[in-house]
C-alpha positions as CSV (number, residue, x, y, z in Angstrom):
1,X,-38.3,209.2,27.8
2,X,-40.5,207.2,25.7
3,X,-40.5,203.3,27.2
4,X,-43.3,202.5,24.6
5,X,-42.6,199.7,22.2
6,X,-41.9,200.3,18.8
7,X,-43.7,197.1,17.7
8,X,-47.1,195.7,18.4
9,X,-47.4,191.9,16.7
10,X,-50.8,190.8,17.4
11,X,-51.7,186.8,16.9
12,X,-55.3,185.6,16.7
13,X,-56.1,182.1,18.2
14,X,-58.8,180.1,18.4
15,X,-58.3,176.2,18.9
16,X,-55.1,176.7,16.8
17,X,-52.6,174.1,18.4
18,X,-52.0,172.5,15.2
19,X,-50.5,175.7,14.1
20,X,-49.5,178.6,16.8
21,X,-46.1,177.0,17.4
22,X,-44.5,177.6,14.5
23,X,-45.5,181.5,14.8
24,X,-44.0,181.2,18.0
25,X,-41.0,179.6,17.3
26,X,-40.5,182.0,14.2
27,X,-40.7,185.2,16.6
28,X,-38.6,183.6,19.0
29,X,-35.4,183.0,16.5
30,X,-36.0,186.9,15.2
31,X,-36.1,188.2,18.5
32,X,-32.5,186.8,19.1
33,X,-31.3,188.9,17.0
34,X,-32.5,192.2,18.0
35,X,-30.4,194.6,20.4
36,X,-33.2,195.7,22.3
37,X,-36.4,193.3,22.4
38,X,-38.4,195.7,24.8
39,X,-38.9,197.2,21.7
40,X,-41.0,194.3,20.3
41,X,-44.8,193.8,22.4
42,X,-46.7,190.3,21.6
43,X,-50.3,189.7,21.9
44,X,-51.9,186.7,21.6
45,X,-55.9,187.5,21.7
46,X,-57.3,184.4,22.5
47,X,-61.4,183.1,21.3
48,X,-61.7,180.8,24.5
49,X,-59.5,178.2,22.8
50,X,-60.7,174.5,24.2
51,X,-57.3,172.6,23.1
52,X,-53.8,173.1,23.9
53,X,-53.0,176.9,22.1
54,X,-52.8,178.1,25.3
55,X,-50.8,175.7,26.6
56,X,-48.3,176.0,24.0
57,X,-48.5,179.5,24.6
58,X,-47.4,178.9,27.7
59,X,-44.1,177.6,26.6
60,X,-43.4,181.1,25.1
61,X,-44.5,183.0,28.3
62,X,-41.0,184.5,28.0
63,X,-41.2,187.3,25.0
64,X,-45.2,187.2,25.4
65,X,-46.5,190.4,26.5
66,X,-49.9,189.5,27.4
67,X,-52.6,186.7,26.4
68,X,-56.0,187.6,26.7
69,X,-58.5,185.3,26.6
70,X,-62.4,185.2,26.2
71,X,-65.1,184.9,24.0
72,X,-65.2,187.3,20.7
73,X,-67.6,188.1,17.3
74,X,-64.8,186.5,15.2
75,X,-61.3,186.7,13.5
76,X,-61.5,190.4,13.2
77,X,-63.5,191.8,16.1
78,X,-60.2,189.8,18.1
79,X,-58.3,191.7,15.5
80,X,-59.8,195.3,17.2
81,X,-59.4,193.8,20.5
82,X,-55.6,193.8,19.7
83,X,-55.9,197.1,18.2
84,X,-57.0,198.6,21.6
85,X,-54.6,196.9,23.5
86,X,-51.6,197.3,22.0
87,X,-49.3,200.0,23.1
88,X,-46.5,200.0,20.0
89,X,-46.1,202.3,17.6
90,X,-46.4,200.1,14.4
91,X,-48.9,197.2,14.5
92,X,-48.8,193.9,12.7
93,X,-50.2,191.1,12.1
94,X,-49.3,187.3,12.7
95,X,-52.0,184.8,12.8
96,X,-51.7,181.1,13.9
97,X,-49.7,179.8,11.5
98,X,-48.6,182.6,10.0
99,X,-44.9,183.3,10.4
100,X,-41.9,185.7,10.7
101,X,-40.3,184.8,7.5
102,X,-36.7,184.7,8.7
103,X,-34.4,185.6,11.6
104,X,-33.4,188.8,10.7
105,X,-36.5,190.7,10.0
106,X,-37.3,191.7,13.5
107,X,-33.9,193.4,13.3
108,X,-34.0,194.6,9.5
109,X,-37.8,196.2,10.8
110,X,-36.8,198.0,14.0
111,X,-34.0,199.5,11.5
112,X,-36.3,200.8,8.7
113,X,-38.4,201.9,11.0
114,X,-36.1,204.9,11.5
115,X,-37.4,206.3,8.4
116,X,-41.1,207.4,10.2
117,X,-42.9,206.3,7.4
118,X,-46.7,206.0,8.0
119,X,-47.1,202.0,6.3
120,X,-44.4,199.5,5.5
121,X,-45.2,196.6,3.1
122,X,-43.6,193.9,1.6
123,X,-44.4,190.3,-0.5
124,X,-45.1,187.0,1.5
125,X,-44.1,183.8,1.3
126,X,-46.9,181.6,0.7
127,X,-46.5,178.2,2.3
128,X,-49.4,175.1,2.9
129,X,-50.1,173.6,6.0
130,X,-47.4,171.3,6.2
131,X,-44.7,174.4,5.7
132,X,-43.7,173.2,1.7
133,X,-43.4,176.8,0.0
134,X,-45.6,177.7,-2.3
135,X,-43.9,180.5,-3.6
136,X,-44.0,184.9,-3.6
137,X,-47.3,186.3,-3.4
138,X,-46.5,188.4,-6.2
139,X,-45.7,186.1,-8.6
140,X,-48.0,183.5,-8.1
141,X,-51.1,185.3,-7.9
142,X,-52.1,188.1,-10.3
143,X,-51.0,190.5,-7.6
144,X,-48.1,191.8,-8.5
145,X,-46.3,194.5,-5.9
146,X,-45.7,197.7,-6.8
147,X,-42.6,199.2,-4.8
148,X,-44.7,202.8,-4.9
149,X,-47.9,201.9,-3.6
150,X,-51.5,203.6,-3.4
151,X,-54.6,203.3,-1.9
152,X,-55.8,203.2,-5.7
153,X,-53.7,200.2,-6.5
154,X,-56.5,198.0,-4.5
155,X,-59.1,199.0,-7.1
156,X,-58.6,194.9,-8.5
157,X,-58.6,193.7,-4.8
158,X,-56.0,192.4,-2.2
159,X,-52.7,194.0,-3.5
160,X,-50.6,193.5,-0.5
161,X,-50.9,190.8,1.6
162,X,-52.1,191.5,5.3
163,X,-49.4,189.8,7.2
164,X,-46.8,191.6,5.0
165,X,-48.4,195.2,5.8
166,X,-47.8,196.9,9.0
167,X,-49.0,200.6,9.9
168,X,-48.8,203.6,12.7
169,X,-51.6,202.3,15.2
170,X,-52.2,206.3,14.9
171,X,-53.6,206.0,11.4
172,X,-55.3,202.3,11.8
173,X,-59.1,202.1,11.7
174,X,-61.3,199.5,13.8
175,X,-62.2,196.5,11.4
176,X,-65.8,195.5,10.6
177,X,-66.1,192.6,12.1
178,X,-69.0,191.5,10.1
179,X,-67.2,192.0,6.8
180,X,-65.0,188.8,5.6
181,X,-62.8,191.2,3.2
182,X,-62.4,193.5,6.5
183,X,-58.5,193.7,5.7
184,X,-58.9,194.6,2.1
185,X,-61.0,197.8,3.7
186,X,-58.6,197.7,6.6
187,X,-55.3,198.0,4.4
188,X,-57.1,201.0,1.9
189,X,-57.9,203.0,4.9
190,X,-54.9,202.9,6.2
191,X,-53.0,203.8,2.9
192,X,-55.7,207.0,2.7
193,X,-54.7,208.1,6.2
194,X,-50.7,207.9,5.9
195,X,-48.7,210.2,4.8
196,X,-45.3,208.3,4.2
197,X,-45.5,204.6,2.9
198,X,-42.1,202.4,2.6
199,X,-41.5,199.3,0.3
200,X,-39.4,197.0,2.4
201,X,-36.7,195.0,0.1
202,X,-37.2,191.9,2.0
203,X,-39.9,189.3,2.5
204,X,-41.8,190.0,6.1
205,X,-43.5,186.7,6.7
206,X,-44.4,182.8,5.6
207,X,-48.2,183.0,5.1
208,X,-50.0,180.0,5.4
209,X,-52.9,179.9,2.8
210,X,-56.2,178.9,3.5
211,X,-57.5,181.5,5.8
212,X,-61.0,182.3,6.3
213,X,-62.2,184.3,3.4
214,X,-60.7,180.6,1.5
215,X,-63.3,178.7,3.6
216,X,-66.1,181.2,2.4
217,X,-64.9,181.9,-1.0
218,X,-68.4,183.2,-2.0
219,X,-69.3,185.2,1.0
220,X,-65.8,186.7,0.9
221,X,-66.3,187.4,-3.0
222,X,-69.8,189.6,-2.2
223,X,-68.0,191.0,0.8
224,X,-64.9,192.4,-1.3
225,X,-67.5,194.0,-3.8
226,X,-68.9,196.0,-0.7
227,X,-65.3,196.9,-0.1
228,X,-64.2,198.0,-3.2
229,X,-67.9,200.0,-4.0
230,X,-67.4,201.5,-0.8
231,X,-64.3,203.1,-1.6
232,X,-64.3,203.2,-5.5
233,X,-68.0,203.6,-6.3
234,X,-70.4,201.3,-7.7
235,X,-70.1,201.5,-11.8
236,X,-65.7,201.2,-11.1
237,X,-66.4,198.2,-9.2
238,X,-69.0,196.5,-11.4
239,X,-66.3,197.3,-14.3
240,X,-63.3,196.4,-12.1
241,X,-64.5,192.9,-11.1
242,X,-65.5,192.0,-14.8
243,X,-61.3,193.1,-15.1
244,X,-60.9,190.6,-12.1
245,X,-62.3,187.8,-13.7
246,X,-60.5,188.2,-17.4
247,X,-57.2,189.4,-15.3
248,X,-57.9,186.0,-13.2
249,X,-59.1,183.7,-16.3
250,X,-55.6,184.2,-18.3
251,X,-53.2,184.1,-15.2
252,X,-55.1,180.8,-14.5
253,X,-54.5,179.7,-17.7
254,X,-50.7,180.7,-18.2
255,X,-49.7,179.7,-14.3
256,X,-52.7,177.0,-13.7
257,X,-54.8,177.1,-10.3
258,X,-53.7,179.8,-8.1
259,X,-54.8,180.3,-4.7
């Protein structure tokens, strides 16, 4: 008998009180309604927080699998550490202040899971820091979801969503932890190395915007050209960013500023 999970959902923290209780409170009301909740495992990986996240973690010590917590390289090197401790079949994604979009996805997941495929993906809700949606990913950035993805479909950058992508830890690579577009490259692999990939008809999470690569918009902008070369080449990327900034330009200009 397997008594592995099915699910791995791995949070990042680092001085994130403001913001890890409504992740926690949105896994909580999923995991109500699923049959079997041994079948969900929850990390938190923890930067040597110096506020209260762990204390508020604390208050969810009852569906939390494990918190560990010390001193890391950044977002995605904690982001490995989860990969190496997690013991699901599928991992995903949640970070502080990120959140499970509503109660029955937990119970929709473990369903399609049935299927075996390699990757499942969906949109995101994208929501500010006080929770007021912003609206679908999809159609309020110029990256629109295709329901039969590819690895290929990345050639104009971030096509799905990372909190809205989960994969077989079986096929999922180590990030670069030195890389702010680390997901982007993260996400491609990924799609390369699976064999079966899934559209999910329903919305897997409430992403909060402003994440690190917003913070260092120009660092993350050279570091998603090293992505994309590394993958596509160098004279497709030079060509696909100029297709970027037009695609960019006129969605800006028909929608306004986009995130």
């Amino acid at each position: 008998m397997n008594n592995h999970p099915l699910l791995t959902i791995i949070t990042v923290t680092f001085n994130a009180e403001a913001y890890l209780d409504r992740t926690l409170r949105s896994v909580k009301k999923a995991l109500k309604h699923v049959d079997e909740p041994d079948q969900i495992e929850y990390l938190i990986i923890d930067g040597l927080s110096k506020d209260g996240t762990l204390q508020i973690a604390d208050r969810y010590n009852g569906f939390i699998s494990r918190i560990l917590c010390e001193k890391d390289k950044g977002l995605y090197d904690a982001m490995n550490k989860g990969i190496g401790l997690a013991s699901g079949k599928y991992l995903w994604f949640l970070n502080a202040g990120d959140e499970i979009y509503d109660e029955q996805v937990l119970k929709n997941l473990l369903t399609a899971f049935g299927s075996d495929s390699d990757v499942y993906y969906s949109d995101a809700m994208m929501v500010t820091e006080n929770g007021q949606e912003v609206g679908l990913r999809s159609r309020f950035t110029p990256h629109n979801l295709p329901e039969n993805l590819h690895w290929t479909d990345f050639a104009l950058g971030m096509k799905v969503c990372h909190q809205a992508f989960i994969a077989k830890k079986k096929i999922a690579p180590q990030y670069d932890h030195n890389n702010l577009s680390a997901d982007i490259d993260w996400e491609i692999t990924c799609l390369k190395r699976a064999g079966k990939i899934r559209f999910l008809p329903f919305v897997l999470c409430r992403y909060l915007l402003g994440g690190m690569s917003v913070k260092n918009h120009r660092r993350s902008l050279s570091d998603r050209f090293k992505v994309l070369q590394k993958h596509f080449g160098l004279l497709p990327t030079l060509l696909n960013h100029l297709r970027i900034f037009w695609r960019g330009f006129w969605f800006a200009r028909r929608n306004g500023k986009y995130w």
